[in-house]
N, C-alpha and C positions, 0 to 999 in steps of 0.2 A: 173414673172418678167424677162426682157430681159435684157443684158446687153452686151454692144459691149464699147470694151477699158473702160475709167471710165465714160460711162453715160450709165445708166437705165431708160428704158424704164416703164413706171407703169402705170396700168387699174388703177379705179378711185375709183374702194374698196382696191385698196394696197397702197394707197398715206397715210402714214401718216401724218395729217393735222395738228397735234400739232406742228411738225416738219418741215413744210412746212411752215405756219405761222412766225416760229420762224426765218426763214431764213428771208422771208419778210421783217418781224418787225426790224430784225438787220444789212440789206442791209440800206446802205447809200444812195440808190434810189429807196427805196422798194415803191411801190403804193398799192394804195386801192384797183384798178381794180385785181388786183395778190393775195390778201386773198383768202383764202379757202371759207369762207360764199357768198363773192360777186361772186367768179367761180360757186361755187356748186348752187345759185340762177338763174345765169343770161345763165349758159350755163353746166346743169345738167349731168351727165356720162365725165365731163372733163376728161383729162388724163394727162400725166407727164413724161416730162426728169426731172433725177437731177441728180447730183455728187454723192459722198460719202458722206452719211450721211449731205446728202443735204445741201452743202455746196456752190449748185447753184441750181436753179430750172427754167424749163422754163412750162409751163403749154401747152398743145396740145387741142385746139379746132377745133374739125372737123364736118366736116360733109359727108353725100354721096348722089352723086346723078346720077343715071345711072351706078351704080355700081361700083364706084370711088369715093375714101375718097379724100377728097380736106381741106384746113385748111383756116378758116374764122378766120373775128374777130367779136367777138358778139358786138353784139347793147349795149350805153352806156357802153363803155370801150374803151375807148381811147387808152391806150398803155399796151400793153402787153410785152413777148419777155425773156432775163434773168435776173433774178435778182440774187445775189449772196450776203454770208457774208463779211465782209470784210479780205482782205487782199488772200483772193480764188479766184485762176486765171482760166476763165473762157474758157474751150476748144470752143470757138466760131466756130474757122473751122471746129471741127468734130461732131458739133452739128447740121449745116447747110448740112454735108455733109450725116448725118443718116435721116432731114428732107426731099433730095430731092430722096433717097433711097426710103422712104416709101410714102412720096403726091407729088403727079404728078402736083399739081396744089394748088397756095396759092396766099391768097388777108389779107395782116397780118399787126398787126399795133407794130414796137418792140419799145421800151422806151427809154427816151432821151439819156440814160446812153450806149448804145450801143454802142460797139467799131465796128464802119463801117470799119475798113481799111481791117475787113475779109470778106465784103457782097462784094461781085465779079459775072459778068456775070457767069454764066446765071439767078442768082439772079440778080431784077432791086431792086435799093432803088430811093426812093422817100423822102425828107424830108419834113414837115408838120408842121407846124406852133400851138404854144401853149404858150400862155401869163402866165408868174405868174406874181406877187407881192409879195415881202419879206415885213412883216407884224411890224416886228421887230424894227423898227424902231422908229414907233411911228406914230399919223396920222397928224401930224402937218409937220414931215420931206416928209411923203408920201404925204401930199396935196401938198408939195413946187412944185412935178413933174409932177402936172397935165398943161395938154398944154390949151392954150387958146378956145379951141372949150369948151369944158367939162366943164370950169371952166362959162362960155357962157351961157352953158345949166342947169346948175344947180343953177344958179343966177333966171335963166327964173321960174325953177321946184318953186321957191320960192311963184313965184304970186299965186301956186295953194295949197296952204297949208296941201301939204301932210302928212299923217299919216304914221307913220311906225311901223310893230308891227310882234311881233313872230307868228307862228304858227305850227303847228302837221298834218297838214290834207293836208299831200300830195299825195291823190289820187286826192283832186282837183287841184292843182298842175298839174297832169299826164291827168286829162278830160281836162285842160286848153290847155295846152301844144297840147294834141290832137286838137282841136278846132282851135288852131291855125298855129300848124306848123304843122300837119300832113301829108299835102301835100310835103312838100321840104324832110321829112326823109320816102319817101313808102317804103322803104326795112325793115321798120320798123315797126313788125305785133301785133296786137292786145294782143297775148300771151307773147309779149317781154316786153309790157308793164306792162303785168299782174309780169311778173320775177321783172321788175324794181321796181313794188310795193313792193313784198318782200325784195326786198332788202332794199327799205324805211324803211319798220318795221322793220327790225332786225335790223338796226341800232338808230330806235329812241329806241328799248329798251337797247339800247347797250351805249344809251348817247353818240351817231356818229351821228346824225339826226340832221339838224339846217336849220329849214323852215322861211323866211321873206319875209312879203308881203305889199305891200303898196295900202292904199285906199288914195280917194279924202275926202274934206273936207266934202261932202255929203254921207259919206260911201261907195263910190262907188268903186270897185275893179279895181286896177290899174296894178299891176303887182306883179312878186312872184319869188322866188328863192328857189330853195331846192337844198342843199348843207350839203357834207358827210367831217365829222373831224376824220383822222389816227390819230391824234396828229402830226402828221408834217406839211399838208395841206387842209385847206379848198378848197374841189371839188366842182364847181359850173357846177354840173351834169345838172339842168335845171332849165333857166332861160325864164322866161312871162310875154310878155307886148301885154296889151291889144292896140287897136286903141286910145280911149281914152288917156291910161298910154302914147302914143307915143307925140301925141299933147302937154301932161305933162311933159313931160322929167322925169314919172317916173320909166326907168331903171337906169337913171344915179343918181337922190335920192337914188336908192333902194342900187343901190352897192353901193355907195359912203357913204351910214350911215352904211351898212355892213364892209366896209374898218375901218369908223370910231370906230364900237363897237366892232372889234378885235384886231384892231391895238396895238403894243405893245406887243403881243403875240410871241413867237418862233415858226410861221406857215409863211407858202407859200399861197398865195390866187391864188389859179390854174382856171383861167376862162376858160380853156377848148376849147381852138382852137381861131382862126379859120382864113380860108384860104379864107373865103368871104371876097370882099373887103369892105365894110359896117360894118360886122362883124369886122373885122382884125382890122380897123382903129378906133372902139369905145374901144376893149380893151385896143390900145396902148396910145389910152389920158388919161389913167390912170398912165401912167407912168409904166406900164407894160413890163418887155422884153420878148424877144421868145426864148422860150429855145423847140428848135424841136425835133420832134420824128418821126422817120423814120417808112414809109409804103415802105413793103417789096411784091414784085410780082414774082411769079415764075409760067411758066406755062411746062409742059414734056410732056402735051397730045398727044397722039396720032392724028395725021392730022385731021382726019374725027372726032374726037371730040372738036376740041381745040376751038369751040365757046360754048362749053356747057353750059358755064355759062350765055349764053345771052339769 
């Protein structure tokens, strides 16, 4: 264990994770992506800054390549960055300042909660767009804010007499998902998929799993959503629509009776981005706002390396 002023540095067998967790769980912006199981699944030998008695935590995902650790954000995980307990005032500058000491080079995704007014050249931030939905309300007050397109297409989704219905089997889910969107996410490798699998299972045994998918009136598979519950937010990790389901307007059924059969609940519906403009504009006819999370870029290479990544 390292320690420079009050942050510690920690390998990934000294992290105690009961205690890690606990921070998480008692942060006021704690996320799913920042557990212990979804790190230790999705991005194995993680490592760790934290406080005193972990009183902040930021998680270190690295990698090397050419003989230089560099910090990524792994696949399916949206934001990372610090999460802290309440009322723990987070050394941001000298966290930032021990980060560019040791990686020369970082492509990072930190969480909404972020206090920017410490991310300064030579650190670039970038802010990033991320839709929720306060749940809470009820789906009667959340249907009044859906805009005119939406409400459009789900009058249409009617003619097709869609079905909706639970399901468990999110590895078809993740062959769907491949099948169809694999081309727009190539950074995104076969094995990463296999990590996202585990991480499905240990949360459908964990009663965090919430799979829905929609057919047509002739059984035919239309689209699907798998989606992880902290208890504060429903994650809409991955969502699929087939060609078919498109013609149907069955994504906008599929969320819209997912809105409907949580609503009321004290959760966030986090649809999970996004900065496409297709994309961007289908979350906000839900009446969705953007609450952004900043991607952070730092590159110290050396000249004759500084394309390395390309």
């Amino acid at each position: 264990m390292l320690k420079v002023a009050d942050i510690h540095f920690l390998q990934n067998d000294q992290i105690d994770k009961q205690q890690w967790d606990k921070c998480i769980n008692t942060s006021l912006h704690g996320l799913i992506y920042a557990r212990s199981f979804y790190l230790d699944n999705i991005c194995p030998g993680w490592k760790a800054l934290t406080g005193d008695n972990y009183g902040w935590v930021l998680s270190i995902t690295n990698r090397t390549k050419f003989g230089i650790s560099y910090l990524y954000q792994p696949p399916f995980t949206q934001q990372s960055g610090v999460f802290a307990k309440p009322g723990v005032v987070v050394p941001y500058k000298e966290i930032l300042q021990w980060l560019q000491q040791h990686y020369k080079f970082w492509e990072i995704n930190w969480n909404y909660a972020t206090d920017t007014n410490f991310i300064t050249s030579p650190v670039n931030i970038t802010p990033a767009t991320n839709f929720v939905l306060n749940l809470s309300a009820g789906y009667d007050r959340i249907a009044v804010n859906y805009h005119k397109d939406l409400i459009k297409n789900l009058n249409r989704s009617k003619r097709f007499q869609l079905k909706y219905r639970p399901t468990n089997d999110y590895n078809k889910g993740i062959e769907l998902f491949k099948k169809h969107y694999a081309n727009r996410v190539s950074h995104v490798k076969e094995d990463d998929y296999k990590k996202f699998s585990n991480i499905c299972s240990y949360s459908l045994n964990n009663q965090m799993f919430i799979g829905r998918e929609v057919f047509s009136d002739k059984n035919e598979f239309l689209a699907m959503a798998l989606i992880l519950n902290d208890g504060k937010r429903l994650y809409n990790l991955m969502n699929i629509t087939t060609e078919a389901g498109r013609q149907a307007e069955a994504n906008h059924f599929l969320l819209d009776a997912i809105l409907r059969e949580f609503a009321g609940n004290e959760l966030l519906f986090d649809f999970e981005g996004s900065d496409l403009p297709g994309v961007k504009a289908f979350y906000k006819n839900f009446g969705a706002i953007n609450q952004p999370y900043y991607m952070l870029t730092y590159n110290n290479l050396p000249a004759l390396v500084k394309l390395f990544k390309k």
